[in-house]
VEXROLUM-404536 format. One record per atom (N, C-alpha, C): x, z, y. Coordinates in Angstrom, 1 decimal. Layout:
<recs>
[[X Z Y]] ...
</recs>
This chain:
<recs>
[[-16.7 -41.1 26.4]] [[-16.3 -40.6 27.7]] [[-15.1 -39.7 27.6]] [[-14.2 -39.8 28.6]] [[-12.8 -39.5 28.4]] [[-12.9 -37.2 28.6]] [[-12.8 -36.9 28.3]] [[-12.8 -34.9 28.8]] [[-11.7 -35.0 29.3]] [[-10.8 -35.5 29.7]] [[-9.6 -34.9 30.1]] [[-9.5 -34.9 31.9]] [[-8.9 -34.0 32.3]] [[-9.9 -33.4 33.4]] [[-8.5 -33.8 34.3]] [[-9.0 -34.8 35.6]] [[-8.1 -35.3 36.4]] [[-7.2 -34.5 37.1]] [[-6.1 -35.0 37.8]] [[-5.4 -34.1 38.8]] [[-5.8 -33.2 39.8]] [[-7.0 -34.2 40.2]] [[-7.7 -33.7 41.2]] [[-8.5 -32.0 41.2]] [[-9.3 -32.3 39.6]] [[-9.9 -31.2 39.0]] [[-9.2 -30.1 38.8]] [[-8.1 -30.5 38.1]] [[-7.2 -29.2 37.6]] [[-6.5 -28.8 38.6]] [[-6.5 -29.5 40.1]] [[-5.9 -28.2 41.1]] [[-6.5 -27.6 41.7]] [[-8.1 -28.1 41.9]] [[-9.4 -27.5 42.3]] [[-9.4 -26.7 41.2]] [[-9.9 -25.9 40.2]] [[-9.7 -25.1 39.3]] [[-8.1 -24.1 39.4]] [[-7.3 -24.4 39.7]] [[-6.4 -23.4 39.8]] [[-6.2 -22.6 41.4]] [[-6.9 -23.6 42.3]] [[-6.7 -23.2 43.4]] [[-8.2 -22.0 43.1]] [[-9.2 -22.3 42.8]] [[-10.2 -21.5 42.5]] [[-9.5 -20.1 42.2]] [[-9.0 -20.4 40.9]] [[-8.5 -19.3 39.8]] [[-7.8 -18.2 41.0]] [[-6.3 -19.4 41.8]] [[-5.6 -18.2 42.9]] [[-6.6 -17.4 43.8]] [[-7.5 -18.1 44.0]] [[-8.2 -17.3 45.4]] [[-9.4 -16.3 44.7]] [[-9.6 -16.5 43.3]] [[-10.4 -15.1 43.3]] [[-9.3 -14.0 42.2]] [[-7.9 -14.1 42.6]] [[-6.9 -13.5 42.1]] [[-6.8 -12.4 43.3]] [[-6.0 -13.4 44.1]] [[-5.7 -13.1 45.3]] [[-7.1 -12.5 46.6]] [[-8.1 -12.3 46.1]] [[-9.4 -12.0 46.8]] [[-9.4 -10.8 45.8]] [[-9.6 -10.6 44.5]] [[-9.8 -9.5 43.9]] [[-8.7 -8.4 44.2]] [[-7.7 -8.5 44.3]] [[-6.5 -8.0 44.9]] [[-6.9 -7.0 46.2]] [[-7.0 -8.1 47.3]] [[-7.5 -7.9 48.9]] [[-8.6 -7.0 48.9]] [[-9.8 -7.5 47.8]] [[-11.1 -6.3 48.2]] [[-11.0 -4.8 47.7]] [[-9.8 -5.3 46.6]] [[-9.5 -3.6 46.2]] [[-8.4 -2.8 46.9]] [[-8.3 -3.2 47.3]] [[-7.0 -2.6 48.2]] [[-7.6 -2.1 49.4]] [[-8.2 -2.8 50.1]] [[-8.8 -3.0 51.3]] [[-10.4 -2.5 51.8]] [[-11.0 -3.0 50.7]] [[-12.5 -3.1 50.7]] [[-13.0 -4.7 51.2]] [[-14.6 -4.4 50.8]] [[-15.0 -5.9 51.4]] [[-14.9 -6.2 53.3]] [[-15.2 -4.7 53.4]] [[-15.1 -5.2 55.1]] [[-13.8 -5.3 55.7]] [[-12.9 -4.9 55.0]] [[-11.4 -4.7 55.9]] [[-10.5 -6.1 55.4]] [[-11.3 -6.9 54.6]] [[-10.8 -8.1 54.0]] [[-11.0 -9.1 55.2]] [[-10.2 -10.0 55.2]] [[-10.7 -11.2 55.9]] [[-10.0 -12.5 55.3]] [[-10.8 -13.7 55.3]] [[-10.5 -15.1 54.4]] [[-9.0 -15.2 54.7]] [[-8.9 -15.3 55.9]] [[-7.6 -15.7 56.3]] [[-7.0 -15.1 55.7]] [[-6.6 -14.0 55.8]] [[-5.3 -13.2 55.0]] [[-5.1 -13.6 53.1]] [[-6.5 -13.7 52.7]] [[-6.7 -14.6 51.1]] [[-6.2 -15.5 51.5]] [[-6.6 -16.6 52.0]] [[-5.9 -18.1 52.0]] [[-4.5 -17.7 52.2]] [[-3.7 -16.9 53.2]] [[-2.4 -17.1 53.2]] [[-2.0 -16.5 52.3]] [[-2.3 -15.7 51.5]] [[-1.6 -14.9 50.0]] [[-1.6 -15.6 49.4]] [[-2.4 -17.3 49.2]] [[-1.7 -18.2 48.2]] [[-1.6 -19.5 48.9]] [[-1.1 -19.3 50.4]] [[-0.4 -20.8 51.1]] [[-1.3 -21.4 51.3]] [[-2.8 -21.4 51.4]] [[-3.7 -22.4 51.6]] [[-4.6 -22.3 52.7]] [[-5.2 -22.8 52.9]] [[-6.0 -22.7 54.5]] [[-7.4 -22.1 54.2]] [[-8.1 -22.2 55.3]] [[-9.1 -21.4 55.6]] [[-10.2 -22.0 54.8]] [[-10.1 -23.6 55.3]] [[-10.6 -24.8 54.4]] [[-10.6 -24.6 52.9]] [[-9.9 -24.2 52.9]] [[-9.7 -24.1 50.9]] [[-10.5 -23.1 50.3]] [[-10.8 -22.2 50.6]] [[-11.7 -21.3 50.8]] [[-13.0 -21.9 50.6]] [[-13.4 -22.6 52.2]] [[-14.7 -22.9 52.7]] [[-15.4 -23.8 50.9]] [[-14.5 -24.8 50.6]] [[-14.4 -25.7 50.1]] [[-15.1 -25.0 48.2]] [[-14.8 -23.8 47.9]] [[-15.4 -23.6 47.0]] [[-16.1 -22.2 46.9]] [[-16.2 -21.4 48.4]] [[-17.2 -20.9 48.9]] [[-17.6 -20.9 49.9]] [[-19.1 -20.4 50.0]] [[-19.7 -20.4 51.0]] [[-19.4 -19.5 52.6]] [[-18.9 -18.5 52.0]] [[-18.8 -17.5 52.6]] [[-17.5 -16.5 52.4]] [[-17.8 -14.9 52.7]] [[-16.9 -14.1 52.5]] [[-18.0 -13.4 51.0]] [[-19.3 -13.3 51.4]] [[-20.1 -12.6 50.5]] [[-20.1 -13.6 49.4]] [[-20.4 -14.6 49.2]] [[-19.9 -15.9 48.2]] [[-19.3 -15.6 47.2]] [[-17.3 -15.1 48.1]] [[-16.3 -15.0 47.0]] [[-16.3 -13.8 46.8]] [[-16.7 -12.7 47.5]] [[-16.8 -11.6 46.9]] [[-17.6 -11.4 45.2]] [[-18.8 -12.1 45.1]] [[-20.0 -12.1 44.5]] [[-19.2 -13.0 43.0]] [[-18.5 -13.8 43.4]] [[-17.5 -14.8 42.3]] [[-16.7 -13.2 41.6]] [[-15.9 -13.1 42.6]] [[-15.4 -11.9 42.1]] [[-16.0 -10.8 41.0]] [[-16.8 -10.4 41.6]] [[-17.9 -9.5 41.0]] [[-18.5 -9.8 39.6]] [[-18.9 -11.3 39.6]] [[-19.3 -11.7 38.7]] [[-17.6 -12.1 37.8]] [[-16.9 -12.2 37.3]] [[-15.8 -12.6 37.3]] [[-15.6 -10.9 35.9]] [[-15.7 -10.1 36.8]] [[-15.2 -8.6 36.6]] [[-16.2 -8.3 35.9]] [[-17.4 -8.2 35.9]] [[-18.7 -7.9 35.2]] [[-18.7 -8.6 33.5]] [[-18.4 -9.7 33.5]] [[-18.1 -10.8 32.5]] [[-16.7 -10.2 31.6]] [[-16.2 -10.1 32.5]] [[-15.1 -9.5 31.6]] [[-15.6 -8.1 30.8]] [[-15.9 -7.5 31.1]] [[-16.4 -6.3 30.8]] [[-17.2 -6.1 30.2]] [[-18.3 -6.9 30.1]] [[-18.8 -6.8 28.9]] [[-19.3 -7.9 27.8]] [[-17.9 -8.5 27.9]] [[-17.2 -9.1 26.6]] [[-16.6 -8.0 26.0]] [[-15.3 -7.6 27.0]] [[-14.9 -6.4 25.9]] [[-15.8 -5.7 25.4]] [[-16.9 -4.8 25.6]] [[-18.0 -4.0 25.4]] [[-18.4 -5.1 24.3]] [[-19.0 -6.0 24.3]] [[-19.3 -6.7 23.0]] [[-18.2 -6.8 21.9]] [[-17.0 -7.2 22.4]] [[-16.3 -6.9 21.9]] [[-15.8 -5.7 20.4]] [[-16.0 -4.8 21.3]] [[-15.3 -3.2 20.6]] [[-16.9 -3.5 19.9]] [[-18.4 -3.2 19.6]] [[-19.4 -3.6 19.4]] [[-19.2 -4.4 17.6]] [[-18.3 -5.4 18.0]] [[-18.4 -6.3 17.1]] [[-17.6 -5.9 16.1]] [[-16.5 -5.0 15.9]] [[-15.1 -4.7 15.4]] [[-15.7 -3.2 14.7]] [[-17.3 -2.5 14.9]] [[-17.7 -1.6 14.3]] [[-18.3 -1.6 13.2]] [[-18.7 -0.7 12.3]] [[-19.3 -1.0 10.9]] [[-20.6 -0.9 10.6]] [[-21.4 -0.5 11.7]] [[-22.6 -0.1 11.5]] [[-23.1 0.4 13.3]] [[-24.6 -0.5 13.4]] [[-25.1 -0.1 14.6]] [[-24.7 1.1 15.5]] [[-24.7 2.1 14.6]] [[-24.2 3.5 15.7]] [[-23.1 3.5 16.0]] [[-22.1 2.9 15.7]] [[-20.8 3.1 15.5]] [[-20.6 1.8 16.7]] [[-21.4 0.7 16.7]] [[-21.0 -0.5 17.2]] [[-21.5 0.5 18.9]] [[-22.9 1.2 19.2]] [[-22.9 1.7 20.4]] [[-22.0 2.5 20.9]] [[-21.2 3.0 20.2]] [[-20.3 3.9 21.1]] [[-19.4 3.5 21.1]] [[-18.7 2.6 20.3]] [[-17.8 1.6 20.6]] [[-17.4 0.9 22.0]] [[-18.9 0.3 22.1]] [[-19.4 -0.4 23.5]] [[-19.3 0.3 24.5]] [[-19.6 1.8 24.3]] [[-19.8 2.5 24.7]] [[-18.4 3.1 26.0]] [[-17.7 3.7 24.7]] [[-16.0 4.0 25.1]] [[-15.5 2.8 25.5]] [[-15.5 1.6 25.6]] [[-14.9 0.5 26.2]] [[-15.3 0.4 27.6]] [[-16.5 0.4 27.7]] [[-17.6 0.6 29.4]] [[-16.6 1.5 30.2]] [[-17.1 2.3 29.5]] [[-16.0 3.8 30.3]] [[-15.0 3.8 30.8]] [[-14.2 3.6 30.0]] [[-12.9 2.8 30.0]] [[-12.5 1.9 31.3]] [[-13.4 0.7 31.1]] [[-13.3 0.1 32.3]] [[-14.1 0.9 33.6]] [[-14.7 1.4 33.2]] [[-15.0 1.9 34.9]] [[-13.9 2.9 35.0]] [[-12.8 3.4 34.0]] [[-11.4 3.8 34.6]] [[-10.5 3.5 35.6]] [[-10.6 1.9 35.1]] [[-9.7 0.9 36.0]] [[-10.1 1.4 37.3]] [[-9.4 0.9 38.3]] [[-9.4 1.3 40.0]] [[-9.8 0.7 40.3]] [[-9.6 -1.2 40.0]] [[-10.1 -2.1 40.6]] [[-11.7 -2.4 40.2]] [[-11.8 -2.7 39.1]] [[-13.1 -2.4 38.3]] [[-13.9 -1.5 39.1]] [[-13.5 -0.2 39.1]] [[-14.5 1.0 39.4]] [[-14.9 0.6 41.0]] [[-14.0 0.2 41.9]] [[-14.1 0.2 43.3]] [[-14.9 -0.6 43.5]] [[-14.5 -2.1 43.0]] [[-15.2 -3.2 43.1]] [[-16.3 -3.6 42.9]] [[-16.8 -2.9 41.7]] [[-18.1 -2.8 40.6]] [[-19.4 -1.7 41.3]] [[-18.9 -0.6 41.6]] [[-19.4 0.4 41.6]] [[-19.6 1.0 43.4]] [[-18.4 0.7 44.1]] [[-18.5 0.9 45.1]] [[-18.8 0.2 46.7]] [[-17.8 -1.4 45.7]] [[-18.0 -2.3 47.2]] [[-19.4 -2.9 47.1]] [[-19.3 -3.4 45.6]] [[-20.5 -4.5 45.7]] [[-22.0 -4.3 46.0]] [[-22.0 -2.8 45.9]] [[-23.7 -2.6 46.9]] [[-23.6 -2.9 48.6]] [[-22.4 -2.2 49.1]] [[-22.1 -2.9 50.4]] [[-21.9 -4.4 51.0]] [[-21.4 -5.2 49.9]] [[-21.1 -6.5 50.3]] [[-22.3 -7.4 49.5]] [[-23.0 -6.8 48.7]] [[-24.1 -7.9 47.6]] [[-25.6 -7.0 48.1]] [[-25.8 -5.7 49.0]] [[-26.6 -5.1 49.7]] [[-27.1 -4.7 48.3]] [[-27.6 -3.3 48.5]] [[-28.5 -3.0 47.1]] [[-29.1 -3.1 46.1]] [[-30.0 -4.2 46.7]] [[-31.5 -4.6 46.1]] [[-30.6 -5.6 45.5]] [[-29.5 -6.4 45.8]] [[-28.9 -7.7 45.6]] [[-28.4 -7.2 44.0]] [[-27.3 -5.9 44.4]] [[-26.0 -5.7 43.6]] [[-27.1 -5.1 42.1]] [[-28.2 -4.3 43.1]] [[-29.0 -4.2 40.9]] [[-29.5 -4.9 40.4]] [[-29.9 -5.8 40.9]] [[-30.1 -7.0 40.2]] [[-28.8 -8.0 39.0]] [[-27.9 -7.7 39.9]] [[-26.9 -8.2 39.3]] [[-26.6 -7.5 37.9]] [[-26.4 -6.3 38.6]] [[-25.7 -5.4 37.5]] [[-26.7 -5.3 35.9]] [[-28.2 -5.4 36.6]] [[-29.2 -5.6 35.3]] [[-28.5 -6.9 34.6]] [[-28.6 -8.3 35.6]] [[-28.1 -9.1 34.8]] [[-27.2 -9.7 33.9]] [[-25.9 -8.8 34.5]] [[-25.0 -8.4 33.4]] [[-25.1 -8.0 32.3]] [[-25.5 -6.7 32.7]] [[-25.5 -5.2 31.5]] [[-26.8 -5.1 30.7]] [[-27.8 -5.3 31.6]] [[-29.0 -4.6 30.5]] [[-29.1 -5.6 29.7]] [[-28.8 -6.5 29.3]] [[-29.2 -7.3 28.0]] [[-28.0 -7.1 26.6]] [[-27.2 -6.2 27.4]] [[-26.1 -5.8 26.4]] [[-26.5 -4.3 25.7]] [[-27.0 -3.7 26.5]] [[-27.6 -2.4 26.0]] [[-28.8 -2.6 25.3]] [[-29.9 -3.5 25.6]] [[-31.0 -3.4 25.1]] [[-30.5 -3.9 23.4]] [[-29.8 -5.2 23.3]] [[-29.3 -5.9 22.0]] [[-28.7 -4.1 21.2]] [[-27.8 -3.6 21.8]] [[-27.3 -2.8 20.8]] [[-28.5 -1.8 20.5]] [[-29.1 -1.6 21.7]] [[-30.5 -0.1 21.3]] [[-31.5 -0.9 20.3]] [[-31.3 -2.1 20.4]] [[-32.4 -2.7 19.3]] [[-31.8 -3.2 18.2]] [[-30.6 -3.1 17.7]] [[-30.1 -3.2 16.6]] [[-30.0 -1.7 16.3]] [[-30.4 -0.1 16.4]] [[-30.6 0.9 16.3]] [[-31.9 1.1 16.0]] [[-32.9 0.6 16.5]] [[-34.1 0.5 16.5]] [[-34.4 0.1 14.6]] [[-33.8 -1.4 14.8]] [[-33.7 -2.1 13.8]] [[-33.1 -1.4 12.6]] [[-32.5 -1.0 12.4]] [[-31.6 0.3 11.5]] [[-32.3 1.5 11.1]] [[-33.0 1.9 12.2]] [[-33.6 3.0 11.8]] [[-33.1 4.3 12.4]] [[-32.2 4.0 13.2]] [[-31.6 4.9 13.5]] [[-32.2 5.4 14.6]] [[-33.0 4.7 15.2]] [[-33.8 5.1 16.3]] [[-35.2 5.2 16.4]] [[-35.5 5.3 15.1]] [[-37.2 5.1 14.5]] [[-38.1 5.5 15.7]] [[-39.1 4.8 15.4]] [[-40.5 4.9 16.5]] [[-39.9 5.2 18.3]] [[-38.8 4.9 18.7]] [[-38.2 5.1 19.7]] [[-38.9 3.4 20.7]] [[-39.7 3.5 22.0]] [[-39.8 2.4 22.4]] [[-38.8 1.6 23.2]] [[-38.2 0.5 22.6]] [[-37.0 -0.4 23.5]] [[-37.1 -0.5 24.6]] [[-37.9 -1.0 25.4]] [[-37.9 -0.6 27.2]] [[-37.7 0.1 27.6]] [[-38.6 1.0 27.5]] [[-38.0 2.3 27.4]] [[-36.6 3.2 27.4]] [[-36.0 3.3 26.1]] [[-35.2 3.8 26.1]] [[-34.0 2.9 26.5]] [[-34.1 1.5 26.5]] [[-32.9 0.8 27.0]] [[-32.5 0.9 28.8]] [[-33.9 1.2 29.7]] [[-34.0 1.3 30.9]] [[-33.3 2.9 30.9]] [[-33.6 3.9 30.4]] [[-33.2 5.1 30.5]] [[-31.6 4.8 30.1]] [[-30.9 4.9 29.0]] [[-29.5 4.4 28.7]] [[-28.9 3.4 29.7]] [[-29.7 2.5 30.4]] [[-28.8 1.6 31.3]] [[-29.0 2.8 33.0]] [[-29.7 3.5 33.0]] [[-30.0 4.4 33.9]] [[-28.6 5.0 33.9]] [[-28.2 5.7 32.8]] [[-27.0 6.5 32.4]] [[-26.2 6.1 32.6]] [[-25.5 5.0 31.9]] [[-24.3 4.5 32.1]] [[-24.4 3.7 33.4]] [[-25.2 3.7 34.0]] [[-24.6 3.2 35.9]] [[-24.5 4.6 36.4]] [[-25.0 6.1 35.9]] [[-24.4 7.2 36.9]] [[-23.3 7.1 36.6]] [[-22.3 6.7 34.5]] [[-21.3 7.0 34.7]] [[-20.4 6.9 35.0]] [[-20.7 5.4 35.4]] [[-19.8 4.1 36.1]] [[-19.6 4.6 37.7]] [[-20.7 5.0 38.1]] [[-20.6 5.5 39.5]] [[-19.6 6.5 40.1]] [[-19.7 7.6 38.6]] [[-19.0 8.4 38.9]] [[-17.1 8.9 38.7]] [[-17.1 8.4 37.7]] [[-15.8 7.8 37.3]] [[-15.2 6.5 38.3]] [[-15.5 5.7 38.8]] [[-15.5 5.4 40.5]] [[-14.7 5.7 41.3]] [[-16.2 6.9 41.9]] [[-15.2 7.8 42.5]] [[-14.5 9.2 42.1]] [[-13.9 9.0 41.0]] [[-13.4 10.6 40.8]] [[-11.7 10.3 41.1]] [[-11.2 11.2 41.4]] [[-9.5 11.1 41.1]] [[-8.9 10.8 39.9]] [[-8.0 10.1 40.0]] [[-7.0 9.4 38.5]] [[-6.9 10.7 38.2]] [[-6.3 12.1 38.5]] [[-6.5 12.8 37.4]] [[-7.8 13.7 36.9]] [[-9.1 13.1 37.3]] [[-10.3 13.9 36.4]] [[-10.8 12.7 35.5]] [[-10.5 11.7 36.0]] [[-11.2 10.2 35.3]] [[-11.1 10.4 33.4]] [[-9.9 11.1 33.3]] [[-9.8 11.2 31.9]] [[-11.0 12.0 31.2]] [[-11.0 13.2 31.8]] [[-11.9 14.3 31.8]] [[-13.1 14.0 31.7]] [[-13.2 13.2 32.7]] [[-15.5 12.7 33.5]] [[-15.4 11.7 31.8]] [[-14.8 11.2 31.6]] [[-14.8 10.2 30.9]] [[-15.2 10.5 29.6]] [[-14.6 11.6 28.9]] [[-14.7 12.5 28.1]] [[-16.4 13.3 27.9]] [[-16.2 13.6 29.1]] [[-18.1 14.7 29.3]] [[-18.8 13.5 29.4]] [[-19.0 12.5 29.9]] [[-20.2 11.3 29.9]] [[-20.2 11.0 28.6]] [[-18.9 10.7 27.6]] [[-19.0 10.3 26.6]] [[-19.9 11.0 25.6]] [[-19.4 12.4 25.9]] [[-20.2 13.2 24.9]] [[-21.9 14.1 25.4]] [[-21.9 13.7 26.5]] [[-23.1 14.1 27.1]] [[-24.0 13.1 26.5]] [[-23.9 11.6 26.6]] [[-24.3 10.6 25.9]] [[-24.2 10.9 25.1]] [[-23.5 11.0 24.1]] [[-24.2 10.4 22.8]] [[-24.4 12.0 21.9]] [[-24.8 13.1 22.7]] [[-25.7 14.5 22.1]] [[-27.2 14.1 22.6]] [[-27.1 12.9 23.8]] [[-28.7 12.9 24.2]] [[-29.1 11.9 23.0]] [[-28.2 10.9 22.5]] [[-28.4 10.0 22.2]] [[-28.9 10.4 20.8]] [[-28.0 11.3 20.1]] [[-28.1 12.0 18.4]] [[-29.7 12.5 18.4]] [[-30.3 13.1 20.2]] [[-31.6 14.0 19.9]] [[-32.6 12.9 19.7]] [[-32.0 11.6 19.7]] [[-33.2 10.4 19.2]] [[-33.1 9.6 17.7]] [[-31.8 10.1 17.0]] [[-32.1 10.0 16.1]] [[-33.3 10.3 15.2]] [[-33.4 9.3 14.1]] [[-33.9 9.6 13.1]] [[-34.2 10.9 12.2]] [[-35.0 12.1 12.0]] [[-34.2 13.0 11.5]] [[-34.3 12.8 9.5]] [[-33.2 13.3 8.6]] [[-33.2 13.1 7.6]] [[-32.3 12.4 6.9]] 
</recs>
């Protein structure tokens, strides 16, 4: 069977690609409520239809978006992770890269701010577990695993650590471009002084 992906396909996939360019753009700028389809469709020439055609909605493409940004994120976070020498080294790796992105404007706004309003609550922590906690629990249990985190229980402590890093995400968010460096700094090291009081001792 042939993979080579028709005309048809490859402009449905780039038209996809423009509109959650041009939508991620619009919600950060704007927010999700001050967005509307129409103004996306005309920032890349295409109609309302085009839209409809590979989402449902406005909460739909927002939610593409969201997911889109989330994915990215913690790839890199696996990423930096993967490029370390040893479990502790690989968490705060992950760690400082998280951060980092919840630096970004769009990231932070979008992640942190819109998507409980546009994905409602209950919706957006669900997601955000979906994302993230399986990336925290992997690294707290390769710690576990190591020893570095002896007799420490994994639910537990992975639920508390993913507790954390959504206040820090939250808060770095909303802070001003010039404290972001700062907040960034004290989360980092607020974390990982709670994180050393679980070490192993010896």
């Amino acid at each position: 069977m042939s993979t080579v992906k028709s005309r048809r396909e490859q402009y449905s996939e780039a038209t996809r690609a423009a509109l959650l360019s041009a939508a991620t753009r619009r919600f950060a700028e704007h927010g999700f409520g001050g967005t509307a389809l129409e103004d996306i469709a005309t920032d890349i020439q295409a109609t309302r239809g085009a839209i409809y055609h590979h989402f449902a909605n406005k909460t739909a493409l927002f939610e593409a978006v969201f997911e889109q940004l989330e994915t990215e994120a913690m790839e890199l976070s696996a990423a930096a992770a993967a490029g370390a020498d040893d479990p502790w080294a690989a968490a705060f790796a992950a760690l400082d890269a998280f951060l980092d992105r919840c630096c970004d404007p769009v990231y932070g706004r979008l992640v942190w701010q819109e998507a409980p309003i546009a994905l409602g609550w209950l919706r957006w922590q669900a997601a955000e577990e979906q994302f993230a906690y399986g990336l925290v629990e992997q690294l707290i249990k390769a710690l576990v695993d190591d020893g570095d985190l002896d007799g420490q229980p994994l639910e537990t402590t992975t639920r508390l650590v993913f507790g954390m890093l959504g206040t820090a995400g939250m808060a770095l968010a909303e802070a001003s471009d010039v404290d972001k460096a700062r907040l960034k700094a004290e989360y980092a090291a607020v974390i990982g002084r709670m994180a050393s009081g679980l070490r192993r001792s010896g």
